[in-house]
Backbone and ligand atoms as CSV (ligand in chain L), in Angstrom:
chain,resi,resn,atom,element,x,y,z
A,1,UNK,N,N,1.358,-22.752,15.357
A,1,UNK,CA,C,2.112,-21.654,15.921
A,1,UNK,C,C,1.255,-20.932,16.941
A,2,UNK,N,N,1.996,-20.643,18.300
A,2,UNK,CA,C,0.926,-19.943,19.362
A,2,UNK,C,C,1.052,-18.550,19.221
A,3,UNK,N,N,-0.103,-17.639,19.295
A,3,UNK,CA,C,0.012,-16.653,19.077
A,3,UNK,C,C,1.106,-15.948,19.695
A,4,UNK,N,N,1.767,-16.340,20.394
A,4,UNK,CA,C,3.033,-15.343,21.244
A,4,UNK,C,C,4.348,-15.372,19.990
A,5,UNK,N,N,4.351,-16.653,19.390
A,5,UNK,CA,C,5.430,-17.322,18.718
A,5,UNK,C,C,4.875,-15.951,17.304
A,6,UNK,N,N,3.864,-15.806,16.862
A,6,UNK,CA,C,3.354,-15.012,15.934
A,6,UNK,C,C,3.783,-13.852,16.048
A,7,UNK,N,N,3.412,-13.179,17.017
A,7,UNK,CA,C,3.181,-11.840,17.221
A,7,UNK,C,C,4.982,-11.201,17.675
A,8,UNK,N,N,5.660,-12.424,17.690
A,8,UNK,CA,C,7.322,-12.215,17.772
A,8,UNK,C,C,8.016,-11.999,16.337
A,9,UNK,N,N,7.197,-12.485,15.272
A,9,UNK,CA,C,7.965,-12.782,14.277
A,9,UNK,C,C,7.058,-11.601,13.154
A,10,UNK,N,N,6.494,-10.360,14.392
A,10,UNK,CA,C,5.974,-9.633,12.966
A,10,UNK,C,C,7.455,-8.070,13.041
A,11,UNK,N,N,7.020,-6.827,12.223
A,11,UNK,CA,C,8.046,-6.436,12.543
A,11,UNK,C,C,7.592,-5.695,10.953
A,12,UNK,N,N,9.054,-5.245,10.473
A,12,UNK,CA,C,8.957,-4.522,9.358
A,12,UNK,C,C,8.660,-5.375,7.969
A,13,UNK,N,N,8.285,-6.586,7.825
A,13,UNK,CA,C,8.511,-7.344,6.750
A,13,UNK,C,C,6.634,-7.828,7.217
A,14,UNK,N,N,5.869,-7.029,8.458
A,14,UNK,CA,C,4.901,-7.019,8.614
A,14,UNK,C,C,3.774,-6.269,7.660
A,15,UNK,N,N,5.129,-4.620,7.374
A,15,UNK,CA,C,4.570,-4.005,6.385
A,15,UNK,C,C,4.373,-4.164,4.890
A,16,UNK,N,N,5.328,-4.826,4.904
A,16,UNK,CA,C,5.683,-5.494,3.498
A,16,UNK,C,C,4.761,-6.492,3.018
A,17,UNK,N,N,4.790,-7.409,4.159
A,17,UNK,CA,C,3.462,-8.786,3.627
A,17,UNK,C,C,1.802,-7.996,3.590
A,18,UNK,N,N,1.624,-6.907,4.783
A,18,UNK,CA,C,0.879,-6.392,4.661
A,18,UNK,C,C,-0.072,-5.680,3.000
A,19,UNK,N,N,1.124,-5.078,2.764
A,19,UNK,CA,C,1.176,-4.207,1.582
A,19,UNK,C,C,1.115,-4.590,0.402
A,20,UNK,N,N,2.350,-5.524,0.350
A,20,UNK,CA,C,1.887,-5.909,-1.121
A,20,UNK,C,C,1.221,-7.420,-1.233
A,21,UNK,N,N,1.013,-8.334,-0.151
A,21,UNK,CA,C,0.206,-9.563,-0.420
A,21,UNK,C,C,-1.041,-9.529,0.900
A,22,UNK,N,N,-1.080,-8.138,0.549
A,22,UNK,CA,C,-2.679,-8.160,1.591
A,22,UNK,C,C,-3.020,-8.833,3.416
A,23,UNK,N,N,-1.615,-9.460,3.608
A,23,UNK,CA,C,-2.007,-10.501,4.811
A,23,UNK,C,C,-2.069,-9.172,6.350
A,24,UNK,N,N,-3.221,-9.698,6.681
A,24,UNK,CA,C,-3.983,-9.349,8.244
A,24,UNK,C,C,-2.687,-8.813,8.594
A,25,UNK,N,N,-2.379,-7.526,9.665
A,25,UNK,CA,C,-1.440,-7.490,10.558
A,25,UNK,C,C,-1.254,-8.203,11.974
A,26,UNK,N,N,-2.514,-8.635,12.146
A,26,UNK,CA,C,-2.701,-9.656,13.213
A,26,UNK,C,C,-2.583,-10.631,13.405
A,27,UNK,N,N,-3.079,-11.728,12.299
A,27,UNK,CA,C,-3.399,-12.934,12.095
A,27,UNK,C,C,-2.706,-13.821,11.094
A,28,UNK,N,N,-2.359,-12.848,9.944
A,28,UNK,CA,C,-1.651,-13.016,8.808
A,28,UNK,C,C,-2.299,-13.481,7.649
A,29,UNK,N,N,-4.311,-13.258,7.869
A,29,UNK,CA,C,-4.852,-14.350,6.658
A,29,UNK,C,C,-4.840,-13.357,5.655
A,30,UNK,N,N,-5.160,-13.699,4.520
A,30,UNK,CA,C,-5.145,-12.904,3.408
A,30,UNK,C,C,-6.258,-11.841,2.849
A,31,UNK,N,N,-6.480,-10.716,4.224
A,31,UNK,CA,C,-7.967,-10.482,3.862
A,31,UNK,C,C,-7.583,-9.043,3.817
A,32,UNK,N,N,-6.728,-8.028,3.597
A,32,UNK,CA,C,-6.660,-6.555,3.909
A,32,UNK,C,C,-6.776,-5.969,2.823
A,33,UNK,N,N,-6.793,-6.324,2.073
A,33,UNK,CA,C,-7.153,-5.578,0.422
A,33,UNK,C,C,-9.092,-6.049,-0.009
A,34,UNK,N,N,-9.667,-4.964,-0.008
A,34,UNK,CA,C,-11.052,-5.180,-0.755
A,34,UNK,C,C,-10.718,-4.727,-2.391
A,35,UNK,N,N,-10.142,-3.597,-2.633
A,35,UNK,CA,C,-10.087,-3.321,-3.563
A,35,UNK,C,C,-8.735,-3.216,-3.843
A,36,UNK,N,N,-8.203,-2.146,-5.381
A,36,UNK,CA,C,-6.887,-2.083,-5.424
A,36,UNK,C,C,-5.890,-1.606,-3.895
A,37,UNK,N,N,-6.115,-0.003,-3.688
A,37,UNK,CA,C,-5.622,0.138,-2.717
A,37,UNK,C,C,-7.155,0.719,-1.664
A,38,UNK,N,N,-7.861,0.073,-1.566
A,38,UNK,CA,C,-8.788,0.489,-0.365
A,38,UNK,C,C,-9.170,-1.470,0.595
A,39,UNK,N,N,-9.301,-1.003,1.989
A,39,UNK,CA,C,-9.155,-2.038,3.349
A,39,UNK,C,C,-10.472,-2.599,2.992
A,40,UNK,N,N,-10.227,-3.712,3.358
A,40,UNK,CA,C,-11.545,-4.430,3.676
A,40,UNK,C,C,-12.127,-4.118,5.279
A,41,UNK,N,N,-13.479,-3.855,5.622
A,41,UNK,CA,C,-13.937,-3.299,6.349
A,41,UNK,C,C,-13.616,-4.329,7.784
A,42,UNK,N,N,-13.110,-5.460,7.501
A,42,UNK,CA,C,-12.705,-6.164,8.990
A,42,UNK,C,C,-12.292,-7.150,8.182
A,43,UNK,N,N,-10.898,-7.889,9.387
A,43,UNK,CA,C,-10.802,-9.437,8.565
A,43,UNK,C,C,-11.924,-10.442,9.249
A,44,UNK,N,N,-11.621,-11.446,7.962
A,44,UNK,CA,C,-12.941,-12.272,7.874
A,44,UNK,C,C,-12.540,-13.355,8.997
A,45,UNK,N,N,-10.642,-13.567,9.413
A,45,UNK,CA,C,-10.346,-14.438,10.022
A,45,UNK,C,C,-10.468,-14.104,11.483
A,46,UNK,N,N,-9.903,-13.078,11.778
A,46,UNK,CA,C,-9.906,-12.368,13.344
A,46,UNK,C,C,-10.752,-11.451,14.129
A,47,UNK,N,N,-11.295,-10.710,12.677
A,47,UNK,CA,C,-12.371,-9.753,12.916
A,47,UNK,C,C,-11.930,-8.357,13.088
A,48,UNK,N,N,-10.711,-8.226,13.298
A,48,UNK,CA,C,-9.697,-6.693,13.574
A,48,UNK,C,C,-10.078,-5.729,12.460
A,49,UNK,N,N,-10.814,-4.939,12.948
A,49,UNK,CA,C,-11.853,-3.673,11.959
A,49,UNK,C,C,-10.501,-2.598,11.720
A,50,UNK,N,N,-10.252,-3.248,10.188
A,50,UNK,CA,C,-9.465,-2.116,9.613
A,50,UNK,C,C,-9.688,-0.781,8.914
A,51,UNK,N,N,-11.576,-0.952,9.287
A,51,UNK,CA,C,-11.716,0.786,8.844
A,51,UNK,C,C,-11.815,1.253,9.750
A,52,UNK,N,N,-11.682,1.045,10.973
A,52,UNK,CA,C,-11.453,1.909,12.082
A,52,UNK,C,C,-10.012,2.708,12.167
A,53,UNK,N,N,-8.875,2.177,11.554
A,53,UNK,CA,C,-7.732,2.446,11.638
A,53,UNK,C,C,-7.223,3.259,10.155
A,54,UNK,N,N,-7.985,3.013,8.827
A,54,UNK,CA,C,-7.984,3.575,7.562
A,54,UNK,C,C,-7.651,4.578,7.463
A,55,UNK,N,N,-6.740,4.930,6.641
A,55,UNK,CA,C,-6.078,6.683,6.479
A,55,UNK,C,C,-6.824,6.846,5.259
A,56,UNK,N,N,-7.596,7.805,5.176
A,56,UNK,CA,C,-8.280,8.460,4.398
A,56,UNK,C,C,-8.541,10.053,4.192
A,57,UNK,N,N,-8.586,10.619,3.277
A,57,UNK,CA,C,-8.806,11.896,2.671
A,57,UNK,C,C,-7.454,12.305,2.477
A,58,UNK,N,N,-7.023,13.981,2.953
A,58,UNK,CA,C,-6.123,14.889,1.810
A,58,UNK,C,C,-4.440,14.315,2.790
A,59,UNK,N,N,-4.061,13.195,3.562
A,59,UNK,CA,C,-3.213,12.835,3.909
A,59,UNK,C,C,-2.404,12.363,3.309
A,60,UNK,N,N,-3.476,11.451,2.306
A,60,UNK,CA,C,-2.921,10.577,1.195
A,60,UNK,C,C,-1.892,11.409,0.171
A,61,UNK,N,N,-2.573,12.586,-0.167
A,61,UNK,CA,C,-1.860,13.513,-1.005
A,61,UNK,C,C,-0.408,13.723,-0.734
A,62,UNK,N,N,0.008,13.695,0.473
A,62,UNK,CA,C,1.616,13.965,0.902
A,62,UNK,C,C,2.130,12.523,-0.172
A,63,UNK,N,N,1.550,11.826,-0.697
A,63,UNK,CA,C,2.646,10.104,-0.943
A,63,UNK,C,C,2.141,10.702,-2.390
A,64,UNK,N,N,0.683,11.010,-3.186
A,64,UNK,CA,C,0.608,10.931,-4.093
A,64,UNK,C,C,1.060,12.161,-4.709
A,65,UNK,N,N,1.320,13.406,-4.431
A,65,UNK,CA,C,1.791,14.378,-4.820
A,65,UNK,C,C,2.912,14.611,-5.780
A,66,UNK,N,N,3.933,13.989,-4.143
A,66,UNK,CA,C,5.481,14.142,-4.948
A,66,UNK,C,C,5.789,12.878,-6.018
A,67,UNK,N,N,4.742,11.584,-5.387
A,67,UNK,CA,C,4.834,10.190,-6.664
A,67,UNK,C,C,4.817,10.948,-8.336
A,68,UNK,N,N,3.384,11.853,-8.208
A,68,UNK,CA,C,2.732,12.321,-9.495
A,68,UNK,C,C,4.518,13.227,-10.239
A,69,UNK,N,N,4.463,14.108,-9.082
A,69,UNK,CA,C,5.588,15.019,-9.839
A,69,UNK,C,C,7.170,14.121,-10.468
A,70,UNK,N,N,7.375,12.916,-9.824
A,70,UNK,CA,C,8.916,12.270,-9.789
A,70,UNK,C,C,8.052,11.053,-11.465
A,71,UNK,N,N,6.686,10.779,-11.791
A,71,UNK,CA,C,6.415,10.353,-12.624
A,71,UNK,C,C,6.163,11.059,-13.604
A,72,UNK,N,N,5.306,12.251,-13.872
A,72,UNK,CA,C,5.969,13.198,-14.632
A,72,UNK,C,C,7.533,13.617,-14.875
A,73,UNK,N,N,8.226,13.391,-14.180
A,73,UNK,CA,C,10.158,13.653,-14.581
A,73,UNK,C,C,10.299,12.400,-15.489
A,74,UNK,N,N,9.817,11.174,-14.487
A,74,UNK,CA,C,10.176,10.034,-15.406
A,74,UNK,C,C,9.638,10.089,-16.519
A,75,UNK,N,N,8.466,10.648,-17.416
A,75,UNK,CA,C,7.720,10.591,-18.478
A,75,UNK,C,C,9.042,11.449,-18.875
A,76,UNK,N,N,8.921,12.532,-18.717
A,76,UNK,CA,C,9.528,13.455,-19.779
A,76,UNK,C,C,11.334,13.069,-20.270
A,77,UNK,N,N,11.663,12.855,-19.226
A,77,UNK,CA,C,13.021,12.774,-19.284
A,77,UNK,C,C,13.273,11.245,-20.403
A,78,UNK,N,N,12.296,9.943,-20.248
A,78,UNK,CA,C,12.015,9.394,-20.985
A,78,UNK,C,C,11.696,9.743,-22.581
A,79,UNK,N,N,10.767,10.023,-22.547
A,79,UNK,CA,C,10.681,10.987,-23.938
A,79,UNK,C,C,11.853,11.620,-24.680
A,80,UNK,N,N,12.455,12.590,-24.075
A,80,UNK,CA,C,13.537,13.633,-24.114
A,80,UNK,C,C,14.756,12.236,-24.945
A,81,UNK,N,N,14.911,11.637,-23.666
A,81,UNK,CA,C,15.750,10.412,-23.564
A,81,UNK,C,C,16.093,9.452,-25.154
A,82,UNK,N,N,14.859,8.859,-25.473
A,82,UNK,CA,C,14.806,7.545,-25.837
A,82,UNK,C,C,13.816,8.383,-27.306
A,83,UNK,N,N,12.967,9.565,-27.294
A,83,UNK,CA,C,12.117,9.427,-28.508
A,83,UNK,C,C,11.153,8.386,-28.920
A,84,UNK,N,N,10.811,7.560,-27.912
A,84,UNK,CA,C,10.014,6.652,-28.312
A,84,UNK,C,C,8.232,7.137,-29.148
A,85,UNK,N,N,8.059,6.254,-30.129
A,85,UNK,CA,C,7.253,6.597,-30.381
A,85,UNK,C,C,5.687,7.183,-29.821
A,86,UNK,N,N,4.855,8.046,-30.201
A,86,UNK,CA,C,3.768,8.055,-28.895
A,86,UNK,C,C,2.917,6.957,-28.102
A,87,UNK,N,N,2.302,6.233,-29.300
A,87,UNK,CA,C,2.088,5.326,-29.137
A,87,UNK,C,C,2.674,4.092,-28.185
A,88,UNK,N,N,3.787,4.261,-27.965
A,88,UNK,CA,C,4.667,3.648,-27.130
A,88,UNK,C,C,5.149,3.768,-25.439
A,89,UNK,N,N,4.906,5.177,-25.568
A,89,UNK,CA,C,5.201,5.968,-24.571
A,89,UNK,C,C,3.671,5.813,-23.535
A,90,UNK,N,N,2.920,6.142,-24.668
A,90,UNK,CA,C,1.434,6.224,-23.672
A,90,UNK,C,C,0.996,5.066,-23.612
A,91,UNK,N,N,1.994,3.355,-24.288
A,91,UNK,CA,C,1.260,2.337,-23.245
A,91,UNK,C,C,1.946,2.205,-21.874
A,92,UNK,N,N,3.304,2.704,-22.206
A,92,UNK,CA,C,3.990,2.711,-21.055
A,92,UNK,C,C,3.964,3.171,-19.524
A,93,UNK,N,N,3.518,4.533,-20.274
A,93,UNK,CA,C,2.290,5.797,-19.164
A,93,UNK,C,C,1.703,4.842,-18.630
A,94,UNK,N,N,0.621,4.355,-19.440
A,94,UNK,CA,C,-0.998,3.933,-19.398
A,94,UNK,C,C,-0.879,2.227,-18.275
A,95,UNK,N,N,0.234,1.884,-17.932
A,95,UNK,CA,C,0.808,0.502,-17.635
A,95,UNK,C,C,1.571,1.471,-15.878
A,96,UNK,N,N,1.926,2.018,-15.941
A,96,UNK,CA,C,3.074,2.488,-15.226
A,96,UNK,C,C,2.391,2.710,-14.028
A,97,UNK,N,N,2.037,4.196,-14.466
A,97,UNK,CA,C,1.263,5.202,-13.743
A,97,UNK,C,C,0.484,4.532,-12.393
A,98,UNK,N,N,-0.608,3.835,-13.011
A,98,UNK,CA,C,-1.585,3.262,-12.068
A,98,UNK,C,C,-0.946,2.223,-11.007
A,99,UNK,N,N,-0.195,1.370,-11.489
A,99,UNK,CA,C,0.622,0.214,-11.197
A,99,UNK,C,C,1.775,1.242,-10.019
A,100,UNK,N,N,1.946,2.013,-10.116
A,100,UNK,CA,C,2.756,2.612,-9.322
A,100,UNK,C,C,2.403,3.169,-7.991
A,101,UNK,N,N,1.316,4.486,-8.308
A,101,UNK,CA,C,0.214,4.872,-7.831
A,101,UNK,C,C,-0.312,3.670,-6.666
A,102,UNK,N,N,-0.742,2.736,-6.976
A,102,UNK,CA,C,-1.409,2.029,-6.324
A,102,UNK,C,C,-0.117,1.037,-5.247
A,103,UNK,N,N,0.493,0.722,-5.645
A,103,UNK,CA,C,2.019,0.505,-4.449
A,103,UNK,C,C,2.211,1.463,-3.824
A,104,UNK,N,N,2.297,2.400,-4.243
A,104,UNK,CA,C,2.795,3.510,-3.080
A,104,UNK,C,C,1.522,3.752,-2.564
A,105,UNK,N,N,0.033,4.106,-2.632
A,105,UNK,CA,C,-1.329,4.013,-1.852
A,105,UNK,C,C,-1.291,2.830,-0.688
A,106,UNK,N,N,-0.686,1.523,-1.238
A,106,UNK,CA,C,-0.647,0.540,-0.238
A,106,UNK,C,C,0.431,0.358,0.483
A,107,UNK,N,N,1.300,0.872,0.436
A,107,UNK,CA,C,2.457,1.102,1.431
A,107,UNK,C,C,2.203,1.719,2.556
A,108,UNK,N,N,1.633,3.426,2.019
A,108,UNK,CA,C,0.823,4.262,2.772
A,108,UNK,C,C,0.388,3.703,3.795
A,109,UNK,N,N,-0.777,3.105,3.136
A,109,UNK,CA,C,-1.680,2.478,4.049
A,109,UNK,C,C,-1.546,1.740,4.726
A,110,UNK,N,N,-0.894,0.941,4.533
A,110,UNK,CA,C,-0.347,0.095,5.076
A,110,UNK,C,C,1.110,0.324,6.296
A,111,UNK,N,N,1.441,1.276,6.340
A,111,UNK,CA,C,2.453,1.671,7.021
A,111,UNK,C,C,1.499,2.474,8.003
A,112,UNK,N,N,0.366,3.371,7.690
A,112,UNK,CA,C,-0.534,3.968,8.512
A,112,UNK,C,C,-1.019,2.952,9.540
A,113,UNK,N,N,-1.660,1.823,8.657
A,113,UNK,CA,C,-3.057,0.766,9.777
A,113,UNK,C,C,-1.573,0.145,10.616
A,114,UNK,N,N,-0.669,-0.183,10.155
A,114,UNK,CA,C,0.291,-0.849,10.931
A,114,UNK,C,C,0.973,0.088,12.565
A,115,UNK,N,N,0.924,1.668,12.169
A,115,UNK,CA,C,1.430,2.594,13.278
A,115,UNK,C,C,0.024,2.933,14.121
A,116,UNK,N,N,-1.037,2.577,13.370
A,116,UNK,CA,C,-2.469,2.784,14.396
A,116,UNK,C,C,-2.340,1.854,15.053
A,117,UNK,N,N,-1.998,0.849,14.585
A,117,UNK,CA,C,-2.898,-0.896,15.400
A,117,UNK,C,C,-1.622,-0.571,16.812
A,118,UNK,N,N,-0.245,-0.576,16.461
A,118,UNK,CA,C,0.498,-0.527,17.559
A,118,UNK,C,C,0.392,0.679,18.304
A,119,UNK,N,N,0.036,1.892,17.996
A,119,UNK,CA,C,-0.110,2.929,18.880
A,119,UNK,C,C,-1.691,2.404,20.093
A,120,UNK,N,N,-2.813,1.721,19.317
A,120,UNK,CA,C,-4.247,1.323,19.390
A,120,UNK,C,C,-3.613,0.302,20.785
A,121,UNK,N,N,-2.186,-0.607,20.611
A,121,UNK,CA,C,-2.224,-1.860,21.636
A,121,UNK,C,C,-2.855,-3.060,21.032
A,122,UNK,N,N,-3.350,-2.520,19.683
A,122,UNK,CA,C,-3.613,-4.230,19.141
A,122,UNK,C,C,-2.722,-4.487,18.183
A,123,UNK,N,N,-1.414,-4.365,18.137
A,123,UNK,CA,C,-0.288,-4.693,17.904
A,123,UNK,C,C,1.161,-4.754,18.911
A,124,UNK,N,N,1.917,-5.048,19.284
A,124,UNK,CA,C,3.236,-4.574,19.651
A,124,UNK,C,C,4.359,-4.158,18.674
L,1,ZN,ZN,ZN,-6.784,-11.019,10.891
């Protein structure tokens, strides 16, 4: 595939492959996740330095804020709901929470490095 044929077929499902299966916004290799939700400092295939573009510090808070408060509703109203035992509840918490948390961190982010790179010109 020539890069013109590539760079036609990226788009909103750019953010998506981005986000949740890690692939380059450039290139498409599988290198944008180092950790759960933090960038690997460049891909290994193209070289496109994604901590140059990284959303980091109290920005993040606008996604994790209202996540925290709408998962607290879901805890309680659960509880309230169903009575599940504690034990039950807090593997559910303990499973949920993070697993959630961390999709919406990489969406974020991923919706961020994706509006840098095209504002930057190393995207269209
Ligand atoms: Zn790449």
């Amino acid at each position: 595939m020539s890069q013109g044929a590539s760079q036609d077929t990226k788009g909103q499902g750019g953010l998506t492959r981005a986000a949740l299966f890690g692939l380059c916004p450039r290139c498409a290799a599988k290198t944008l996740w180092d950790a759960a939700a933090a960038f690997a400092p460049s891909c290994r295939a193209c070289g496109l330095a994604y901590s140059e573009y990284e959303p980091k510090g109290r920005g993040l808070y606008l996604v994790l804020f209202p996540l925290t408060l709408l998962l607290m509703a879901g805890a309680l109203s659960l509880d309230d709901s169903l009575h599940p035992p504690l034990w039950l509840l807090f593997g559910v918490l303990v499973a949920a929470v993070p697993s959630a948390m961390v999709v919406a961190l990489r969406f974020a982010k991923a919706a961020v490095l994706v509006m840098r790179l095209r504002a930057a010109g190393v995207l269209r």
